[in-house]
C-alpha positions in Angstrom: -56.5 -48.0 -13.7 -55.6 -50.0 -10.3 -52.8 -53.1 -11.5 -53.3 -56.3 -10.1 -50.1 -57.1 -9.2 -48.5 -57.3 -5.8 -45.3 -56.6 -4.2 -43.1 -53.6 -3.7 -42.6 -52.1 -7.5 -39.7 -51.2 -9.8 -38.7 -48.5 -7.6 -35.0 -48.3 -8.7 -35.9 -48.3 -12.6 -38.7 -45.9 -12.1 -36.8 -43.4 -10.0 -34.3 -43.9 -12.5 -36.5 -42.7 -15.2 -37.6 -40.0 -13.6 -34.0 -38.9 -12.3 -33.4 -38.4 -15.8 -36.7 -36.3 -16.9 -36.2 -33.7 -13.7 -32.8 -33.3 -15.4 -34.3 -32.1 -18.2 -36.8 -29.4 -16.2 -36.3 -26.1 -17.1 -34.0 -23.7 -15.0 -34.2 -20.4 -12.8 -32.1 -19.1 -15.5 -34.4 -20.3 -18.1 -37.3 -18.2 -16.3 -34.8 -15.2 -16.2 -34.6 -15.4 -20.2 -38.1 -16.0 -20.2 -38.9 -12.9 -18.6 -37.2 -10.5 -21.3 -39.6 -12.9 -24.2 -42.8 -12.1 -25.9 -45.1 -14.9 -25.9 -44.0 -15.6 -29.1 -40.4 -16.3 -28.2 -41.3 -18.1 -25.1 -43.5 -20.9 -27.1 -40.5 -21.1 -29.1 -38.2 -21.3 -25.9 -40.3 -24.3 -24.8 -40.5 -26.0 -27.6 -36.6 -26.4 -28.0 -36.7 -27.5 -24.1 -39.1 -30.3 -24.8 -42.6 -29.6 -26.0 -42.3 -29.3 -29.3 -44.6 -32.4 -30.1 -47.6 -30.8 -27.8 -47.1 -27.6 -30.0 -46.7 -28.8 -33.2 -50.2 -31.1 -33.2 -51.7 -28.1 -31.7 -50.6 -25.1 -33.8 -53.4 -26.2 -36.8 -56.1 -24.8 -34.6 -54.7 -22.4 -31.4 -51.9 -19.9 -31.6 -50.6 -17.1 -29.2 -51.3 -17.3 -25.6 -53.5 -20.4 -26.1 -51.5 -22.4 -27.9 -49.0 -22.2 -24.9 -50.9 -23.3 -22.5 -53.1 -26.3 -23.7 -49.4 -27.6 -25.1 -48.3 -27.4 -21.8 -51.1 -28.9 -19.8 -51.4 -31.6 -22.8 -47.1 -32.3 -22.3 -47.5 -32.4 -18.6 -50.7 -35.2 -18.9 -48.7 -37.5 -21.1 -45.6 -37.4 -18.9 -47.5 -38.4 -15.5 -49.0 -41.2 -17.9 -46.0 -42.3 -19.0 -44.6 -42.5 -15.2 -47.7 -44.0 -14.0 -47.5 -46.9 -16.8 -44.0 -47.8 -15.9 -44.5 -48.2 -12.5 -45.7 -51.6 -10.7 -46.9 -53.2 -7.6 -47.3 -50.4 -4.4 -45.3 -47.9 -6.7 -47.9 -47.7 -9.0 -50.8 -48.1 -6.5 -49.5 -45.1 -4.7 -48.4 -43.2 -7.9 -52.2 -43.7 -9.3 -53.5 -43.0 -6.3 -51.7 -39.7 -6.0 -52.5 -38.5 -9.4 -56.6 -38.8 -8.9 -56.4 -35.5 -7.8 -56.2 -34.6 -11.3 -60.1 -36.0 -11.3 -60.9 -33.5 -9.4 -59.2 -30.9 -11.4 -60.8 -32.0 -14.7 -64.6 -31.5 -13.1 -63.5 -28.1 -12.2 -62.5 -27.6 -16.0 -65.6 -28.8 -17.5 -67.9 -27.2 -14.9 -66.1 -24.0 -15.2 -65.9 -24.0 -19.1 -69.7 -25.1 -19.3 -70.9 -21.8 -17.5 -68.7 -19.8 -19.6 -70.0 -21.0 -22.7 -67.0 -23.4 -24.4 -67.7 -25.8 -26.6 -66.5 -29.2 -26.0 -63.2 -28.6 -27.9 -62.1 -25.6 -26.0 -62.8 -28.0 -23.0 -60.7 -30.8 -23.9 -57.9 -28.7 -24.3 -57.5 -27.7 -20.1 -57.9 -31.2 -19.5 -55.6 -33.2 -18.0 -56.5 -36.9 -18.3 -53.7 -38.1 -15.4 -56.0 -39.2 -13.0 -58.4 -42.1 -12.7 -60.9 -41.1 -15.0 -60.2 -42.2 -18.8 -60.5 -40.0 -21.6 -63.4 -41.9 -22.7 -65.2 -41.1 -19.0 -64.4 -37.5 -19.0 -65.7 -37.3 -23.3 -68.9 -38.4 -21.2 -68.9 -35.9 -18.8 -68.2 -33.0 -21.1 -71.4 -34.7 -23.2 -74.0 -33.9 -20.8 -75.5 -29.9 -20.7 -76.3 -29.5 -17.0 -74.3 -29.3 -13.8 -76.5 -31.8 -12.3 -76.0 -34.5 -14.6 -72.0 -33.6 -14.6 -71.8 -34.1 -11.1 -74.0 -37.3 -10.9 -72.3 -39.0 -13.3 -68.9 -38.1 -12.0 -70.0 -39.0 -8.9 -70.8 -42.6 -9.9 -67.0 -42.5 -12.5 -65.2 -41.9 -8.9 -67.4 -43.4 -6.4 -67.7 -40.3 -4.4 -71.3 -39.0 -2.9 -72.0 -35.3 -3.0 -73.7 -34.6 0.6 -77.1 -32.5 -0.3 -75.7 -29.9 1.6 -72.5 -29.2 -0.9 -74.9 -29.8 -3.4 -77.1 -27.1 -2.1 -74.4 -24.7 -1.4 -72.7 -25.0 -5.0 -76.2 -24.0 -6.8 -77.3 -21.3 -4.3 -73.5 -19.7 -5.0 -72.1 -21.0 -7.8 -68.9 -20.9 -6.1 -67.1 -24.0 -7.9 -64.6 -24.1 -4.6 -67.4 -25.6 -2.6 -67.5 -28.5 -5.0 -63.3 -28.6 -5.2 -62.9 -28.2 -1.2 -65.2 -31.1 -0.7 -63.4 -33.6 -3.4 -59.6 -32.5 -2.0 -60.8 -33.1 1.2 -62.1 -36.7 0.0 -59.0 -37.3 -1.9 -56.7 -37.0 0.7 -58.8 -39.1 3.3 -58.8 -41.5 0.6 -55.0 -41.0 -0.1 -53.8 -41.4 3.4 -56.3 -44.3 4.0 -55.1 -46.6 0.9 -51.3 -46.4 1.7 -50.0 -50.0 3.1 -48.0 -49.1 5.8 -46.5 -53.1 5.8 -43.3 -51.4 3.5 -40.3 -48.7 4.5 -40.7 -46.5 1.2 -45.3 -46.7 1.6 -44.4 -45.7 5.5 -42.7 -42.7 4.1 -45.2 -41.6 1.6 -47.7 -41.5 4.2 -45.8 -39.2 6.2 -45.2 -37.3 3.5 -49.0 -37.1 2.4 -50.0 -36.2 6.2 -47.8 -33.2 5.8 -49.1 -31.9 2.6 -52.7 -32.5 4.3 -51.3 -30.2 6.8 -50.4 -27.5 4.2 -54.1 -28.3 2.6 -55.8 -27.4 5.4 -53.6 -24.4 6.2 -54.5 -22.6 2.9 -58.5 -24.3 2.7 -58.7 -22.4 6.4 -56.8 -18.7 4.5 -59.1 -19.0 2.1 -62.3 -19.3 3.6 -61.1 -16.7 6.4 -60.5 -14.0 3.7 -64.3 -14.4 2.7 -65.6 -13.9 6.1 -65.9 -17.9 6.8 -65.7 -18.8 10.5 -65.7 -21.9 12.6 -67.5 -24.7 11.9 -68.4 -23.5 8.7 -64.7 -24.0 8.2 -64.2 -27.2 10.2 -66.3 -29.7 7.2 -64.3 -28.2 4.8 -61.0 -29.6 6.3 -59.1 -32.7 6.2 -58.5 -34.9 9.1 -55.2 -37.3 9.7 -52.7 -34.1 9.5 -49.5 -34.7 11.0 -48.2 -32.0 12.8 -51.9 -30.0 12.7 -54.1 -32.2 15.3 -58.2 -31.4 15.8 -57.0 -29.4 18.6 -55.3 -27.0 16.3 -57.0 -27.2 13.4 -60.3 -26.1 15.9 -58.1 -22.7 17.2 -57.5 -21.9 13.4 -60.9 -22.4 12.4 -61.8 -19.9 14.9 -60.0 -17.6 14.4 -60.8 -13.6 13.8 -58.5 -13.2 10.8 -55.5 -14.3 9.3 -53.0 -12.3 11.3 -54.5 -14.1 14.9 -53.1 -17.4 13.0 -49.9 -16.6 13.4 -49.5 -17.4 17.2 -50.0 -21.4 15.8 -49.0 -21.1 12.7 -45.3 -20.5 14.5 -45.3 -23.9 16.1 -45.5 -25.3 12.2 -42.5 -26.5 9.9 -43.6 -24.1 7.7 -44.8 -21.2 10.1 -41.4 -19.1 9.0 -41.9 -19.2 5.7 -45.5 -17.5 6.2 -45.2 -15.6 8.7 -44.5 -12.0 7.1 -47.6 -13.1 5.0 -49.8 -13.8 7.8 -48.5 -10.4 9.9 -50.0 -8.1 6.9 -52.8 -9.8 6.2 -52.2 -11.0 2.9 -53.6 -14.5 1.8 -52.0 -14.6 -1.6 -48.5 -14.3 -0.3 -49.3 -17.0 2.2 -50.2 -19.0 -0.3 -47.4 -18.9 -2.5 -45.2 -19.3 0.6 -47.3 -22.8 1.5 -46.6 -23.8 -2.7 -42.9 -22.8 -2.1 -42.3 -24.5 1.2 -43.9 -27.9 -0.8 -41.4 -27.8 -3.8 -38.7 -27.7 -1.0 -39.9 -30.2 1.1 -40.0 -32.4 -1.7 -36.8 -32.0 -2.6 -35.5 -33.0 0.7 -37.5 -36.0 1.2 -36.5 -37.0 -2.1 -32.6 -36.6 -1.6 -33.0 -38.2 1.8 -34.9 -41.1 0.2 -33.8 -42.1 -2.5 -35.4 -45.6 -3.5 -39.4 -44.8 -2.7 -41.8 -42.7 -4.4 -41.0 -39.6 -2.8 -38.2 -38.8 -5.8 -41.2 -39.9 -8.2 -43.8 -37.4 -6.3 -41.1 -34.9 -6.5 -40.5 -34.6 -10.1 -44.5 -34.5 -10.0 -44.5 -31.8 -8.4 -41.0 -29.6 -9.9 -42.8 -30.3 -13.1 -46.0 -29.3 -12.3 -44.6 -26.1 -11.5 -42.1 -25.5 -14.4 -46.2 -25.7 -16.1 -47.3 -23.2 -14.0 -44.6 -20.8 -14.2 -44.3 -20.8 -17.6 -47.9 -20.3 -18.0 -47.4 -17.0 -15.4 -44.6 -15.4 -17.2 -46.5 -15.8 -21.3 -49.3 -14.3 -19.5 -48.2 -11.6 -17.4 -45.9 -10.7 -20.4 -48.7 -10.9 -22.8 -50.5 -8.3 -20.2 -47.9 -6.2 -19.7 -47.3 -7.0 -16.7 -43.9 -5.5 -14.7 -41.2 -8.0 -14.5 -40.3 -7.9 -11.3 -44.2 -8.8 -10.4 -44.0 -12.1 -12.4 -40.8 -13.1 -11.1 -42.4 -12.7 -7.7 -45.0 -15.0 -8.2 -42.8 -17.8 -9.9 -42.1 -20.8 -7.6 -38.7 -21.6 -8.5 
């Protein structure tokens, strides 16, 4: 997917473009209708506010709940494609480069979908072809019956080499987040490693990458704590090149008894604040949506303060990533009967 050509890229026309799609995002307001909806009324919602193509070639064979959310995944695949494929030179390097985490997420979808039995329709439909991988390379992957196969092959498609040892612990679990922890950690060594520093917008990027690794790690280190993971054990699982999380750190985290002794270091963060009450009671979910909340905002302020560099791009990436997810949270806590005041608290708006 990598362009040949050189130089700095159409920053001002893409940014441009993408100025005028995050315009077009929905609103808080728009959540706060959405909440008083049945799911019904909420696919309808959406299509008037721009997915009305996604639903409409879908409705012939999903309705309800479903139809919602493959429209929206399939909507949110053919914008990053359409951003990626008007960007040139390091823009789009760094724009391509970014979105092959979306590789990773489409393994997870076809390895997760295999064990539960979908056939290879139900599996297209979570995909979210943004990433490296063509449609045609991930049609081969869903082809092929065993994990073994999937992962060999998608090994080779991304020219990444599954240690034994991952390989080991993914079929003696069959915990799918020791195959995902392993490819983030790759994608961001990767990430941080193919930026050309030589340019004033790729310097920035970087920086802003090194953060986000710092945020990775933060939540990778929750997670494993909550199930009893300790110390080294912890420590292969992270990414290294942070910025304001060194080895040092990342070593005293790793180590530590629970979440709540994290919070001593996690106060010497950016983000330590905004986690904090999370980290006092305990409670890794909250934590986590604090980290995801923290990101949209950071974002936003890297993109205001530069204007002309892919940050704005990686912003509206990001803003419209979530108005996907959130949508996706209110149809199904409505469709579940979930409280109101519970969904709204798990939006990240």
């Amino acid at each position: 997917m990598f362009r040949r050509n050189r130089g700095k890229g159409n920053y001002a026309y893409t940014v441009a473009r993408v100025k005028a799609k995050k315009s077009l995002l929905l609103k808080e307001e728009d959540y706060e209708k959405m909440l008083m909806m049945t799911v019904p009324e909420i696919s309808r919602y959406i299509s008037e506010a721009g997915y009305s193509k996604e639903m409409a070639d879908l409705a012939g064979r999903l309705s309800g709940l479903n139809l919602l959310e493959h429209a929206t995944y399939l909507n949110m695949a053919k914008v990053f494609g359409s951003i990626l494929l008007s960007a040139t030179g390091e823009l789009y390097e760094m724009v391509s480069a970014y979105l092959d985490k979306w590789d990773v997420w489409n393994l997870k979808v076809i390895l997760r979908g295999k064990s539960y039995g979908l056939d290879a329709d139900g599996l297209r439909e979570d995909l979210v072809p943004a990433g490296k991988l063509s449609a045609e390379s991930l049609e081969k992957l869903i082809a092929f019956d065993s994990d073994d196969d999937i992962l060999a092959n998608f090994g080779k498609m991304a020219h990444v080499n599954f240690p034994q040892e991952i390989l080991a612990a993914y079929k003696a679990s069959g915990n799918l987040g020791v195959i995902e922890d392993f490819l983030e950690k790759i994608h961001y060594e990767r990430l941080i490693h193919s930026i050309d520093l030589s340019s004033r917008p790729s310097h920035l990027f970087h920086d802003y990458i090194r953060e986000e690794v710092d945020m990775k790690n933060f939540e990778t280190i929750l997670k494993l704590k909550a199930e009893g993971i300790h110390g080294e054990q912890v420590m292969k699982y992270l990414i290294h090149g942070g910025r304001g999380i060194d080895d040092r750190m990342l070593a005293v985290l790793a180590n530590a008894e629970d979440i709540n002794s994290m919070a001593s270091e996690a106060a010497q963060l950016k983000f330590g604040e905004e986690i904090k009450g999370a980290l006092e009671t305990n409670d890794v979910r909250e934590a986590v949506l604090s980290l995801r909340k923290y990101e949209r905002e950071k974002a936003k302020k890297f993109s205001r303060l530069y204007p002309l560099s892919v940050i704005p791009v990686i912003d509206y990436m990001i803003n419209k990533e979530y108005e996907v997810r959130n949508i996706r949270v209110i149809a199904r806590g409505m469709e579940s009967g979930m409280d109101r005041d519970i969904i709204k608290g798990l939006l990240v708006i």
